[in-house]
C-alpha positions as CSV (number, residue, x, y, z in Angstrom):
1,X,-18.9,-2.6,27.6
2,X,-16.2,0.2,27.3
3,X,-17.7,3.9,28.4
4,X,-16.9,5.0,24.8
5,X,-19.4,1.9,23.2
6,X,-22.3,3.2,21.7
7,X,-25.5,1.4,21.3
8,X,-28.4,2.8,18.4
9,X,-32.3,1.9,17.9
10,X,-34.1,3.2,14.9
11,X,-31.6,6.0,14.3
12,X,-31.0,7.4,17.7
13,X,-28.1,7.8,19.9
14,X,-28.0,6.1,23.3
15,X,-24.7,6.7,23.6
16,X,-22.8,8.9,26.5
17,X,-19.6,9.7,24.7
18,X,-18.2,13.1,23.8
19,X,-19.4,12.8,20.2
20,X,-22.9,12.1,19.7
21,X,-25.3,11.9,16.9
22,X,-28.0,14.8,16.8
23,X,-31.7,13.7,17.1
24,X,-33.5,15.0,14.2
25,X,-30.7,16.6,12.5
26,X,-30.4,15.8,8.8
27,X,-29.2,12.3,7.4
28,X,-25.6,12.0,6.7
29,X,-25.3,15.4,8.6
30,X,-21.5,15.3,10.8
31,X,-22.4,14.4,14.4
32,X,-21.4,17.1,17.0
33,X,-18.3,16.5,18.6
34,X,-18.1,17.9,22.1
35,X,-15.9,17.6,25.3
36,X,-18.7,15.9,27.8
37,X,-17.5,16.2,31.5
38,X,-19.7,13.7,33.5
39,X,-21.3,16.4,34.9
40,X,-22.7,16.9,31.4
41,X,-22.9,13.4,30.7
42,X,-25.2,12.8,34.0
43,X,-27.1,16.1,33.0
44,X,-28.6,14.4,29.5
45,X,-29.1,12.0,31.0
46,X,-31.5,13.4,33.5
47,X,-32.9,14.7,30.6
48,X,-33.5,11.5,28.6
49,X,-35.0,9.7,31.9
50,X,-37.0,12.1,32.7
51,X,-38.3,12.4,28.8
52,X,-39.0,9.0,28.9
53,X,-41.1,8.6,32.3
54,X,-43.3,12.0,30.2
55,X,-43.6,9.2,27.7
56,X,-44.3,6.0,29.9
57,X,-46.9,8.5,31.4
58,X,-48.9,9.4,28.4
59,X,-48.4,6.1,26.8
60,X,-50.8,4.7,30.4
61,X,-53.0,7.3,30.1
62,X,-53.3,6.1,26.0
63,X,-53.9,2.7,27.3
64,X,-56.2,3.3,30.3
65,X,-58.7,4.9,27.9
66,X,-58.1,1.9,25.5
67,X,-59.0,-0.4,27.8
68,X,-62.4,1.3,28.8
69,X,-62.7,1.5,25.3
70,X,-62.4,-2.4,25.1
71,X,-64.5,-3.0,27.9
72,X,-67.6,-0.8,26.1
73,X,-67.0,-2.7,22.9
74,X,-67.6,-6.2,24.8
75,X,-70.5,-5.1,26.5
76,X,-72.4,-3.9,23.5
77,X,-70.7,-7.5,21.4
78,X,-72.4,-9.3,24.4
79,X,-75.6,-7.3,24.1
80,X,-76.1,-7.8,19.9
81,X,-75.0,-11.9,20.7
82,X,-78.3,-11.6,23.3
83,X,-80.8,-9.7,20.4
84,X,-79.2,-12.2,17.9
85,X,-79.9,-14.9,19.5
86,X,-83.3,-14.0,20.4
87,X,-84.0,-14.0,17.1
88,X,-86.3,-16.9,16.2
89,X,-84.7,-18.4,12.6
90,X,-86.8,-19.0,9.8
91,X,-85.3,-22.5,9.1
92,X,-86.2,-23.6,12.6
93,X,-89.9,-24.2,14.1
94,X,-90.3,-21.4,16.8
95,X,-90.8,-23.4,20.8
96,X,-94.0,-25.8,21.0
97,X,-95.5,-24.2,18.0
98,X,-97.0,-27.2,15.6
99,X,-96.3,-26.9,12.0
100,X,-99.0,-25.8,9.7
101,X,-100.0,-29.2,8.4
102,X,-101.6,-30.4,11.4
């Protein structure tokens, strides 16, 4: 892939070009065209990688407390499956208990 190919995903720029698409700036709004040197170019992206590894971060923490979340709910499924099923049904004779006819 040429330096000057540009790859987008859900309307933002990955590209490293001189001319890139403002995030958040208006639809059908001109992109801003700028001279990039590399040390530019290596600056944003410092800036995207280390916005993204903020994101990765709070994205574990979001799933961390999901999955305790998950755990808690199974517990207390497991726990109304044991009341449930100690339950006697009406349909069923309880144990050794004779029915009333005898």
């Amino acid at each position: 892939m040429n330096p000057t190919a540009r790859r987008r995903h859900q309307g933002f720029s990955f590209g490293l070009t001189g001319c890139d698409v403002r995030i958040g700036a208006a639809s059908g709004s001109a992109p801003a065209c700028v001279d990039m040197t590399d040390t530019d170019r290596l600056t944003r992206l410092e800036e995207r990688y280390t916005h993204l590894q903020q994101h990765v971060t709070e994205q574990d923490k979001v799933v961390l407390a999901l999955t305790g979340d998950i755990d808690r709910l199974r517990r207390e499924v497991a726990g109304f499956r044991d009341q449930l099923a100690a339950i006697p049904r009406p349909d069923e004779p309880a144990g050794d208990e004779q029915p009333p006819h005898y």
